[in-house]
N, C-alpha and C positions, 0 to 999 in steps of 0.2 A: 868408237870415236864420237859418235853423236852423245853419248851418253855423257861422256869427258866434258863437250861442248857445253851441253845443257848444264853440267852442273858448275864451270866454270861463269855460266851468267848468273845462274843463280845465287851462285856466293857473290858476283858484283853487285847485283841487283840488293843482297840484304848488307852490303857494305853501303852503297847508298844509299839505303832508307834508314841503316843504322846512323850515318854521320848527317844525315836530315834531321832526325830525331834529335842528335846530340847540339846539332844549330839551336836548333826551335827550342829545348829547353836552357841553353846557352843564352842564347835572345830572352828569356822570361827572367831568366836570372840576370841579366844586364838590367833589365828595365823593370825590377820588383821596385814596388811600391807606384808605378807610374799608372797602372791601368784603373786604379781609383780615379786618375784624372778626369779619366773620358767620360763619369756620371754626365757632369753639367751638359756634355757636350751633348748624349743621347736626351739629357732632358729637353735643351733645343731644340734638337732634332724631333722631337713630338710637338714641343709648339709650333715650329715650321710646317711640321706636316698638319696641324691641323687649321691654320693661317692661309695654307694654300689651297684648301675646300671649296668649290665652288658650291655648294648648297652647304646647309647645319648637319653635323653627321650627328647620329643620335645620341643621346646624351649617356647610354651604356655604353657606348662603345669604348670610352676610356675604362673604365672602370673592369669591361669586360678582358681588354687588354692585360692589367695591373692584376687580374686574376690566371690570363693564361700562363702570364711569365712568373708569379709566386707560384705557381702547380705545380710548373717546369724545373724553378729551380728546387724545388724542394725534391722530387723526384731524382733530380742528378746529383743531389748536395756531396757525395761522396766522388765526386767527380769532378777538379778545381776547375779543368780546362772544357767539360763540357756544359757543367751550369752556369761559365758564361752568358751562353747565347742568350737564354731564357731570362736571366739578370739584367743585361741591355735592353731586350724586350719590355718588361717592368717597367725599367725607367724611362725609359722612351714615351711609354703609354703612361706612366704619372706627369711627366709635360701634358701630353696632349690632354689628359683629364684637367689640368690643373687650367689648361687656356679655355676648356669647357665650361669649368667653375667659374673664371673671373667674363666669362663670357652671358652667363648664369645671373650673379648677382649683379652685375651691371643695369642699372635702368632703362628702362623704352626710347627707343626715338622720340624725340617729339617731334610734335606736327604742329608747329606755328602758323599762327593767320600771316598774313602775305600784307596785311593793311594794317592802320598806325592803330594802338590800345593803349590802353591804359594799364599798367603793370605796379604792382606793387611788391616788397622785399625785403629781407634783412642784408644788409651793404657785408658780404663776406669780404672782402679787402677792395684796397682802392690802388692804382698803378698811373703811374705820372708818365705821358708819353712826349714825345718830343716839341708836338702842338697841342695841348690839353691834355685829357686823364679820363681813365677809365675804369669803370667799379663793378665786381662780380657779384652778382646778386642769387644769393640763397632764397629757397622756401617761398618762391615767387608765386605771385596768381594773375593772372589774366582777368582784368574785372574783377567779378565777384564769385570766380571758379576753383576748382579747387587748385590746391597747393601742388606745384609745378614735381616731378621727382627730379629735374634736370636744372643745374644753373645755370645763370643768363648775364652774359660778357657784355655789357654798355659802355660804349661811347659817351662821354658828356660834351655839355657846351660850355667850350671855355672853363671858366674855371669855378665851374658848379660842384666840384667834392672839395673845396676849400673849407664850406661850413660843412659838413657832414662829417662823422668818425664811425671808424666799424663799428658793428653792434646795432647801429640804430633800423628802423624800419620805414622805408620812405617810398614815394610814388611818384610816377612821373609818365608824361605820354612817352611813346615809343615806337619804332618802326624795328620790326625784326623779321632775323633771315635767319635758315637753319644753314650750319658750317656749308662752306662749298666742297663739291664735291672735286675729283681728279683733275688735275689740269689737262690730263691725255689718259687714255689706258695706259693703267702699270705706275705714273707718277706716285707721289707721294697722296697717302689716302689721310687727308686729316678728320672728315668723317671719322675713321675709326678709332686715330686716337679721342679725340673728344668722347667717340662711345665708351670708353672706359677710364677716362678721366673725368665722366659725370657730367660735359657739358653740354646743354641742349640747345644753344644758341646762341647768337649774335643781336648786335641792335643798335642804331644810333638815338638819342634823346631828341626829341620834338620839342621839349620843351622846359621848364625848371624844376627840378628835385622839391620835394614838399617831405618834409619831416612829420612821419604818422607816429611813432613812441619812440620814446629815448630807449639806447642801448640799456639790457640788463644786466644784469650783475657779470661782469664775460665770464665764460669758459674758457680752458686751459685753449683751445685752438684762437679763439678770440682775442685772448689778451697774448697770444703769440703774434697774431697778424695785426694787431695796434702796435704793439711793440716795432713791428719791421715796417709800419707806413709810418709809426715815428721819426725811425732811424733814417729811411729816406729822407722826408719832409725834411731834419735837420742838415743834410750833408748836402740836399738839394738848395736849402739855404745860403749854405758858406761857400759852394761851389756851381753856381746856379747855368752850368754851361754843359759840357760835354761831357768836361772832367769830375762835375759830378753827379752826371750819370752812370760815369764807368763807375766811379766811388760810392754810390747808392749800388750798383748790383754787387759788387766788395763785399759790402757790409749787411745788406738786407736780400738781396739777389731779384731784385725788382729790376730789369732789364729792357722794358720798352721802352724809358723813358732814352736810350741811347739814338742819336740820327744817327740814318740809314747808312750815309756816307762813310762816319766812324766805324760801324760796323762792317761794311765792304773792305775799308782797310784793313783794320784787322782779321777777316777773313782772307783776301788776297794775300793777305804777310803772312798767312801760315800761323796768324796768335790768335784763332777765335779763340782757342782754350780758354785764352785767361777772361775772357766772358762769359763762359761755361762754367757753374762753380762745380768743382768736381774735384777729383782725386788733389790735384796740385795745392787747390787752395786749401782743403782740410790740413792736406799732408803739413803743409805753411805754418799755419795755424796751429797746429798741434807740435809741430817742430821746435817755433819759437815758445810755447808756453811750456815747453817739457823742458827747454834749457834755460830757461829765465828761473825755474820751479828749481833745479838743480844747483843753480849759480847762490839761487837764495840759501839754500838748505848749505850747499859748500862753506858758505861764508859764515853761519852760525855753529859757533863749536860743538854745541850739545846734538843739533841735530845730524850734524854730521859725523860725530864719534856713534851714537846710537841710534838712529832713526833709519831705515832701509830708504835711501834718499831716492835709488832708480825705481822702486817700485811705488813713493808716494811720488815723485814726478812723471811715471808715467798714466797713472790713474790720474792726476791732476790736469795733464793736457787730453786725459779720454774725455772728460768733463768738459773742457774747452772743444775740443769736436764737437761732443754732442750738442755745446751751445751753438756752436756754429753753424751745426745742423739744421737746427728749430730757426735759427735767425735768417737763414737765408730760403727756407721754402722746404728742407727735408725732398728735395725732388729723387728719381729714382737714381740718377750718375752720383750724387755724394751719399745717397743711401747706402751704395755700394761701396764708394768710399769708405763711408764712415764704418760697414760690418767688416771691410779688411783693416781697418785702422785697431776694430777691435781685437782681432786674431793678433794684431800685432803687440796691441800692446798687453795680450796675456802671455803672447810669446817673451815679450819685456822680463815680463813679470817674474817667470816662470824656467828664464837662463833659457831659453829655445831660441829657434832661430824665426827672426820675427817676421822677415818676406819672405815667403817660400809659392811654389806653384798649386800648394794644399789651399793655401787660404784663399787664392784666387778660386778655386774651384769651388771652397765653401761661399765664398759672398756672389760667385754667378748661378751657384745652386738657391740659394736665398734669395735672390733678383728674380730669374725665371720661376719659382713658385708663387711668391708675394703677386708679381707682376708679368706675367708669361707676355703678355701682351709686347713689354719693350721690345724684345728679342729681333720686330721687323723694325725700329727705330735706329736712326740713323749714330745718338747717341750712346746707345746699351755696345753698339758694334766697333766703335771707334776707342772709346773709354776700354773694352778688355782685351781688345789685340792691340793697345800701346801699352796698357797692362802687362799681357803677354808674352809683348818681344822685351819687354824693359826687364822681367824675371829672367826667361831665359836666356836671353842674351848676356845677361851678365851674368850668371851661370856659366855661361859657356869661355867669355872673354873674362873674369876677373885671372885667371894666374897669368895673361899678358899685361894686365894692368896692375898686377902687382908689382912687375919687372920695373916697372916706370919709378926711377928713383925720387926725382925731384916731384916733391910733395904739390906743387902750385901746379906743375905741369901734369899731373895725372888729374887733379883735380879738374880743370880744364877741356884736359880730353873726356871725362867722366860727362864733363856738363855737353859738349861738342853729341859726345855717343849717346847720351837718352836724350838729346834732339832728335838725334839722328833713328833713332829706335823707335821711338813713339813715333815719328810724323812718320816714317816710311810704311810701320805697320798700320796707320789708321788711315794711311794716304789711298787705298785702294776703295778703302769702303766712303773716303767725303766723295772720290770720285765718282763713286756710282750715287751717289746719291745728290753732287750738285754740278756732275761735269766736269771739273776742273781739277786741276792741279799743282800744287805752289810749290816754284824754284827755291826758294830764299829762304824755306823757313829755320833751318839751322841757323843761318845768318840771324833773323830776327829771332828765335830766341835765346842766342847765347848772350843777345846784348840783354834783352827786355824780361825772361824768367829770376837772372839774379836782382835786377830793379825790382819786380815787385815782390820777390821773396825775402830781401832786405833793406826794402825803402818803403814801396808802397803799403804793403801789410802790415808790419810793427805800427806803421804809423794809423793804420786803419784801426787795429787793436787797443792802440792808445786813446783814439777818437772814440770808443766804444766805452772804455773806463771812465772817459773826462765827459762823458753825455750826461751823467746823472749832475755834475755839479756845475754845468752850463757853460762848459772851457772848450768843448773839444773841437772848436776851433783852431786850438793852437796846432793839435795832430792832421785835422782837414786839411790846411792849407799849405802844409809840408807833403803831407798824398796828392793832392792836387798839383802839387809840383812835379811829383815822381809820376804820375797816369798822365800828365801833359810831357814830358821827355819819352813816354813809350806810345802815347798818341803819334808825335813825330818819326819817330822810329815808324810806325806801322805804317804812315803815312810814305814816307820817304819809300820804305822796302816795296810796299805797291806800287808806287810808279816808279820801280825801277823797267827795262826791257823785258816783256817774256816775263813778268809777276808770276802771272798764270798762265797755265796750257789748258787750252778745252780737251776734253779728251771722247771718245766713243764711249756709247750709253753701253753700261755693264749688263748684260740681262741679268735675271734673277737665280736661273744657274749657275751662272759664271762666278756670281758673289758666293755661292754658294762654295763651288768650288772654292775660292777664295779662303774662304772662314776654315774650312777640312784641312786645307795647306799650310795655313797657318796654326793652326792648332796641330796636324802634323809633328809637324819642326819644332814647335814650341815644347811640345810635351816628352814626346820621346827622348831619351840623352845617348843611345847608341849611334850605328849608322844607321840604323833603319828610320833616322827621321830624316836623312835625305831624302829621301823616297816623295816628302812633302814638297820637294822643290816641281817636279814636273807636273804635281799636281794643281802648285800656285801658279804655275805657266800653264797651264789649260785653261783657269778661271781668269787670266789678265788675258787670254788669247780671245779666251770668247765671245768680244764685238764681232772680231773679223768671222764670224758664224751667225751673224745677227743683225738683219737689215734692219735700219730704219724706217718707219711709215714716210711715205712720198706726201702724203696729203694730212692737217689737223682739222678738228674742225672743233674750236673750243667748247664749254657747255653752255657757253650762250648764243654760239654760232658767230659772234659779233669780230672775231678772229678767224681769219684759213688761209692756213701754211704750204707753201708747197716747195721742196726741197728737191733741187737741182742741180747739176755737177759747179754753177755758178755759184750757189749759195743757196741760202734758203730765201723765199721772199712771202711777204703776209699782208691781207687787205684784211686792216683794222677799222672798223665803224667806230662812233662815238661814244663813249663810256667803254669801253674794252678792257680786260683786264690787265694791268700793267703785270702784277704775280705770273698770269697765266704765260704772257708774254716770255719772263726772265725762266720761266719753268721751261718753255720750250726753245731758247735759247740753249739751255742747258745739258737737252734731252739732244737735241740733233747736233751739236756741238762744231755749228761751222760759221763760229762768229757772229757777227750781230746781225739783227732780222732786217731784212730790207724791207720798203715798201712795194705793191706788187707792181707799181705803176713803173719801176726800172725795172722789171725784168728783162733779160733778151727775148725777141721774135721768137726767137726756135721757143722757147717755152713757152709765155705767153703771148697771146695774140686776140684781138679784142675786138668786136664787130657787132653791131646794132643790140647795145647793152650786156651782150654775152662775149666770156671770153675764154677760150678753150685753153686747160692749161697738161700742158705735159712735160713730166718730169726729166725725160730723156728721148731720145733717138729710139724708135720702135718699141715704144711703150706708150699703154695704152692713157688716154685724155679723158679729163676731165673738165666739163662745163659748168662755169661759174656761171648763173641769172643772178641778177638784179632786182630782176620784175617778176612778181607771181605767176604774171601771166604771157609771160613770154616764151615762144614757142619756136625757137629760130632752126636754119635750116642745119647749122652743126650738130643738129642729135645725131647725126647717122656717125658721128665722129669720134663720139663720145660713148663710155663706158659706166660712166656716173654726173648724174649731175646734184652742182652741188650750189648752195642758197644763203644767206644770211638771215634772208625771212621765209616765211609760211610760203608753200609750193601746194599749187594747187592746180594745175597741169604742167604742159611743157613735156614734153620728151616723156612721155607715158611707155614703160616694159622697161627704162633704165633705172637703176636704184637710185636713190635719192635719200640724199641727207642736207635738212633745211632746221629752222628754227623748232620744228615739232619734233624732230628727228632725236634732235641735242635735250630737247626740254624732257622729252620721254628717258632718254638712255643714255643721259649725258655726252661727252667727250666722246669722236670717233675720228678713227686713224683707218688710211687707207693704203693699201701698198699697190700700184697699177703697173701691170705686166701687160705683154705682148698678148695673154693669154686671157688677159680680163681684169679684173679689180676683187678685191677680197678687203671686207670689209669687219671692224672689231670696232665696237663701243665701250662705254667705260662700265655698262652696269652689265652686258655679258662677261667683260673680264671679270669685275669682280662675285657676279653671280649674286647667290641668293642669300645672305647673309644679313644678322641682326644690325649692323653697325648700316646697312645700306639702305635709303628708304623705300618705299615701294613707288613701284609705277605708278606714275601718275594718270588717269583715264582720260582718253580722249578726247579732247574737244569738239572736235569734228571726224564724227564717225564716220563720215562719206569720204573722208578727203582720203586719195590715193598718194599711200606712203609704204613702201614696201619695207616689213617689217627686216631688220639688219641679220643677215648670216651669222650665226654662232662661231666664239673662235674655235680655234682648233686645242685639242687636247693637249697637242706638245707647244712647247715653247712658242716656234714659229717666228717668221720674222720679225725683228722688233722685241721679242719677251727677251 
């Protein structure tokens, strides 16, 4: 009987491992061709992994990687399913080598004097701001030192780049600063992009530009960047207001000269895009020149009996891309653009199918090596999961939208759905990266995308043709019509009720989550990309896993936050940073900053210059001074005290973060518990890294300042 037993499991047992088997190869044959997708994805995932370092990992160790997993796979090659693993590994680790590399050729920090010089330079472009202009200066020298490796971003006075043109070499005094550093631990690090965008500082003008040699003969990048301060110059002429600001970043992508205001609105409206040149407007651009090239070629007999009219129209509008490429800055979002534009239009060429999920993968494989760097950019994340869901989703919904008879009405919904596709899938990652979230943006763009895809553009394109014979006036001031009718529109849709939701800060996991989920879904086409839905709800889940810091204390000390079931409230000193301010607004997302002086009792409370602040009901306080030397009786009350200026006693054996504090380790966030205070700065977060400067040495080597607790390995509250 037992025998009967046994071998009735055993036949169940190989019935179930037989019909496992027959799933799992069922699943690979459902989803053949899809697991190429997942290169880009593991190349990411090596630059991530090596972006998230807190010290330089050695410079073999990619390389080391890229050798264990070519050994690997060559050993399994006879094995499809099992030289996998080792294939992922490879790619994985050619990200991380490749963020090694561009981490490699990047230039040194500099270390700029803190007091006014005398600097001199070649003018690499000039940029027209909302109240004056400002010029980036190549091959610079400090005095009579050597030639700088790092450019230098100048403020002018007024309108001192009027008489200047790129190329030339000029001087001028100057007061410079190197980029600022985090506005909190974890915020946005522009230090780093600057490290690999080659910039080494900031600066306002003292005093007036001096012209040392005329510009030389230009080079190709030269007589590019005359070319797009021309284009500005002219359109900022005919349109010398808002409208042609927005009309200058259109045409040349010179973007600062736009107010602040303008650009809130169209942020709030859900249309930063069309300020972003990237995918839409190449797309635009290339859309109208392939059928304008077509309409021509249709209407001549000859070249329409003989000439392959879709293959010179679509190399004709690649041409027009890639002018529009060079014209507007070649930045990395229409880089991308512009290498899936190219996929597409050999797919044109070539009778294939011209969007497909392939070519997304080839232009974010191409992104991530060129640039490993964007991959933590707010841009590179938004641009390919609208990318993403806009491929597969229609993928998935065109035979319900084929059903749709009437041609106007699918049309319509087609426009309604990649609103609706794009902003949802890039709605997760503007959130984590500025807070908020916008109600109305289908709304705003269903009205204001076909405006500028068939008013404001053409007519941009025509202003661009009529530039050489001194007309293009007549096409400005018809764009200037059409970017003032969607000024209003952005304007109106922001102050509508609830524009925007703040939302809870995303930690870095959770996006991370986020990006897998969505690429999940995106790529797979069986059921097993539902599988991505739970996973995109763990990463939209993961605030409620993730406290906020109770206390900021910004890098100049001159702000400190403290965040309360009330709200949040902040005592700001004079000169403060307004950025830093709208950055933490952003970060703790409970409406706008108060002043500390309305706080409630229960939180703060304020007595002979000191005022003990606590975040909650049986958590632990913290003593704000005033005075360096103030000594009052609530130390025994307090768990931190904290300063705006140098602390040089006062509550001695309590930690302390004061002006030395911020100036040594930048930004600190504090989280205060029943249990005590825990404490994270901005240069432990991001540890030991080329892009981060070094510690600055003490000035006062007596002064008692208790060096800041290390954070913790794992996330922890707040990451």
């Amino acid at each position: 009987m037992e025998r009967v037993w046994r071998a009735e499991v055993s036949g169940e047992l190989r019935q179930f491992a037989a019909g496992v088997t027959l799933a799992f190869y069922a699943l690979i044959e459902a989803e053949r061709g899809r697991f190429a997708l997942w290169l880009p994805v593991f190349l990411g995932a090596g630059d991530v992994v090596y972006f998230a370092q807190h010290s330089e990992p050695p410079r073999w160790l990619g390389a080391a990687g890229m050798a264990l997993g070519a050994v690997g796979f060559g050993f399994l090659l006879r094995h499809p399913l099992a030289r996998l693993v080792p294939g992922l590994v490879f790619v994985a680790a050619l990200g991380f080598a490749a963020a090694q590399f561009a981490t490699w050729r990047a230039p040194p920090v500099l270390a700029l004097p803190r007091h006014a010089v005398m600097l001199s330079g070649r003018v690499d472009a000039i940029e027209g701001l909302p109240e004056g202009s400002r010029l980036l200066l190549t091959e610079a020298r400090i005095g009579e030192g050597a030639v700088l490796p790092r450019r230098l971003r100048l403020r002018l006075r007024h309108d001192d780049a009027a008489a200047f043109t790129i190329g030339e070499t000029v001087s001028l005094r100057a007061l410079l600063m190197p980029p600022p550093p985090p506005a909190y631990p974890g915020a946005w690090d522009l230090q780093r992009d600057d490290f690999f965008h080659g910039l080494g500082g900031y600066g306002s003008a003292l005093g007036p530009l001096r012209r040392l040699a005329p510009a030389p003969a230009p080079k190709f990048e030269a007589a590019i960047e005359a070319i797009r301060a021309g284009i500005a110059a002219r359109v900022m002429a005919v349109l010398p207001d808002a409208r042609g600001a927005i009309a200058a970043t259109l045409l040349s992508g010179f973007s600062a000269a736009i107010p602040e205001a303008d650009r809130a609105a169209f942020r709030d409206a859900g249309l930063a895009h069309l300020l972003a040149i990237a995918g839409l407007h190449i797309g635009i651009v290339m859309g109208l020149v392939l059928g304008f090239t077509r309409l021509v070629l249709a209407a001549l007999e000859w070249p329409a009996l003989h000439w392959p009219a879709r293959q010179i129209a679509a190399l004709t509008a690649l041409a027009a891309g890639g002018g529009y490429l060079l014209l507007t800055g070649a930045h990395v979002p229409i880089r991308r653009s512009f290498a899936m534009a190219c996929l597409v239009t050999l797919g044109l060429i070539a009778g294939r199918r011209a969007v497909s999920l392939r070519g997304l993968a080839l232009a974010a494989g191409a992104v991530l090596l060129g640039a490993p760097e964007e991959i933590v950019g707010v841009s590179f994340q938004m641009s390919f999961s609208a990318v993403l869901a806009l491929i597969s989703g229609y993928e998935a919904l065109w035979p319900a939208l084929m059903r749709i008879t009437s041609r106007w009405r699918r049309h319509l919904v087609m426009l309604a759905l990649t609103s609706f596709l794009a902003g949802t899938a890039s709605a997760p990652f503007g959130a984590a990266h500025f807070g908020r979230v916008q109600l109305y943006f289908v709304l705003a763009n269903l009205i204001a995308v076909p405006i500028t895809a068939f008013w404001v553009m053409p007519c941009g394109l025509i202003a661009l043709a009529l530039m050489p014979l001194g007309i293009a006036a007549l096409a400005l001031v018809p764009m200037g019509w059409g970017i003032g009718l969607i000024l209003a529109i952005a304007r109106a849709i922001s102050a509508l009720p609830a524009a925007t939701l703040p939302v809870a800060h995303i930690p870095s996991g959770g996006l991370l989550l986020i990006a897998l989920g969505m690429a999940w879904l995106g790529i797979w086409r069986s059921r097993l990309r539902l599988w991505g839905v739970p996973i995109l709800a763990l990463g939209l889940a993961s605030p409620l896993a993730s406290r906020p810091p109770d206390l900021l204390v910004s890098p100049d000390a001159r702000l400190i936050g403290l965040r309360t079931a009330e709200g949040v409230f902040v005592l700001a000193q004079p000169g403060a940073s307004r950025f830093t301010r709208d950055a933490w607004a952003e970060y703790w997302a409970r409406g706008p900053l108060l002043p500390l002086s309305t706080a409630p009792a229960a939180a703060v409370s304020c007595t002979d210059g000191a005022c003990l602040l606590r975040p909650g009901a049986n958590r632990a306080a913290a003593l704000l001074l005033s005075d360096e030397t103030a000594a009052p009786a609530a130390c025994d009350d307090a768990a931190l005290v904290v300063s705006p200026v140098p602390l040089r006693g006062g509550c001695r054996g309590l930690p302390h973060i004061d002006r030395f504090t911020v100036w040594r380790d930048g930004a600190v966030a504090a989280w205060l518990d029943a249990s005590g205070v825990r404490l994270v700065s901005e240069r432990e977060w991001r540890g030991v890294r080329p892009w981060v400067p070094p510690a600055p040495a003490p000035r006062h080597p007596d002064a008692q300042h208790p060096a800041l607790p290390l954070a913790a390995e794992d996330a922890g509250p707040g990451h």
